[in-house]
C-alpha positions in Angstrom: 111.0 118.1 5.4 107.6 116.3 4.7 108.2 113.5 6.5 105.1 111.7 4.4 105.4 107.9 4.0 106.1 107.6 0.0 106.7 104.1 -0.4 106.8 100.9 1.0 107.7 97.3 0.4 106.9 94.0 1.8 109.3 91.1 1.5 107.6 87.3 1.1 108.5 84.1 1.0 105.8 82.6 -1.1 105.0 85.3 -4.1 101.6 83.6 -4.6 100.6 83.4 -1.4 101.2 86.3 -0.4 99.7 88.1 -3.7 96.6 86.0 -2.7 96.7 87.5 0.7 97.1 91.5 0.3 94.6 91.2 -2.5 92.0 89.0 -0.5 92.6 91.4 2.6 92.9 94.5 1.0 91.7 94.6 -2.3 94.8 95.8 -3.4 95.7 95.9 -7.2 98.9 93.8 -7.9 101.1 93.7 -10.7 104.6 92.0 -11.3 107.3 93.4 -13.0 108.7 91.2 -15.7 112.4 89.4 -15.0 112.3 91.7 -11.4 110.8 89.3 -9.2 109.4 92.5 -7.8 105.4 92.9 -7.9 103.8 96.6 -7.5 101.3 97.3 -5.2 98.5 100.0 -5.6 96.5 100.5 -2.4 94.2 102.9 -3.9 93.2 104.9 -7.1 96.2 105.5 -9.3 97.8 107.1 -12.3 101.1 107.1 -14.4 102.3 109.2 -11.7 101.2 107.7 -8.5 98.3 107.4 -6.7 95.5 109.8 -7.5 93.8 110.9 -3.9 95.3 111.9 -0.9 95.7 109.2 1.8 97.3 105.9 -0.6 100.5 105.0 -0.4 101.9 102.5 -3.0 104.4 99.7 -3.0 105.6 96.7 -3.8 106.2 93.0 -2.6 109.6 91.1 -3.3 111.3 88.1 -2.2 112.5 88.2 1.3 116.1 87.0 -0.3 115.8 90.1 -2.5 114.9 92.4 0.5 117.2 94.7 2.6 115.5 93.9 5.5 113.6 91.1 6.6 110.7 93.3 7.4 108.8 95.2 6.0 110.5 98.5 4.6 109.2 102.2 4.9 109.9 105.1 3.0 109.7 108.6 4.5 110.7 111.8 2.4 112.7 113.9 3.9 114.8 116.9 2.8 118.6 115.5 3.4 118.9 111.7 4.0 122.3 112.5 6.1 120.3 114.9 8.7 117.6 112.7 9.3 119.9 109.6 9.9 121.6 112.1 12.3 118.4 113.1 14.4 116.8 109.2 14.5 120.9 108.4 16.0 120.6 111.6 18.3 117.0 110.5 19.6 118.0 106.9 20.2 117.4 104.9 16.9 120.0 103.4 14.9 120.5 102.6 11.0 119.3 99.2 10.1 120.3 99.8 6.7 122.3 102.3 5.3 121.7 105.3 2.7 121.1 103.8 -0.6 120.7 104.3 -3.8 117.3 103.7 -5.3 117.7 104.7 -8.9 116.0 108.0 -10.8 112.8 108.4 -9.1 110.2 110.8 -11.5 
C-alpha cells in the first residue's frame, strides 16, 4: 500500500470565482473539460501522464451540486479499497462516502 495522495477535487459554488482564486493563490494551471462542468487542476509541471516531478498532486474543481461531498475530496492509493475502509472503521473513522467507481484510470 502506498498510501500517496493521487488525486484530489475541490467542489465550488461559483466556477469563476473560484478558478480566479486557485490560480491568483497558487498559480495553478486550470483547464475545463467541455460539457463536464468539471475543470482540471495542475499544481505543478505536467505531462500526458500526470505530473512530471515528485511532490505535485493534481486535480480538479467541480460544482459543489456535482460533488460527493461537500468538502473537499482526497484520494489515497491503496492496495485493496475494502481493507483500508476496514482499518479507518477499526481505528475510529467512518465512511463518509462509500467505494465507488471512478471509471478506467491509465
Amino acid at each position: 500500500m502506498s498510501g500517496r495522495v493521487v488525486h484530489f477535487e475541490i467542489p465550488y459554488e461559483d466556477g469563476d470565482r473560484a478558478q480566479q482564486f486557485y490560480e491568483g493563490a497558487f498559480g495553478w494551471q486550470l483547464q475545463g473539460v467541455p460539457g463536464m462542468g468539471y475543470v482540471l487542476a495542475s499544481t505543478g509541471p505536467t505531462g500526458d501522464r500526470g505530473p512530471t516531478e515528485p511532490g505535485f498532486v493534481n486535480g480538479g474543481m467541480l460544482r459543489r451540486s456535482d460533488s460527493p461531498s461537500p468538502g473537499p475530496v482526497v484520494v489515497v492509493d491503496v492496495e485493496s479499497i475494502d481493507e483500508a475502509l476496514e482499518r479507518i472503521g477499526e481505528l475510529g473513522g467512518s465512511t463518509v462516502v462509500g467505494k465507488t467507481p471512478v471509471g478506467p484510470m491509465v
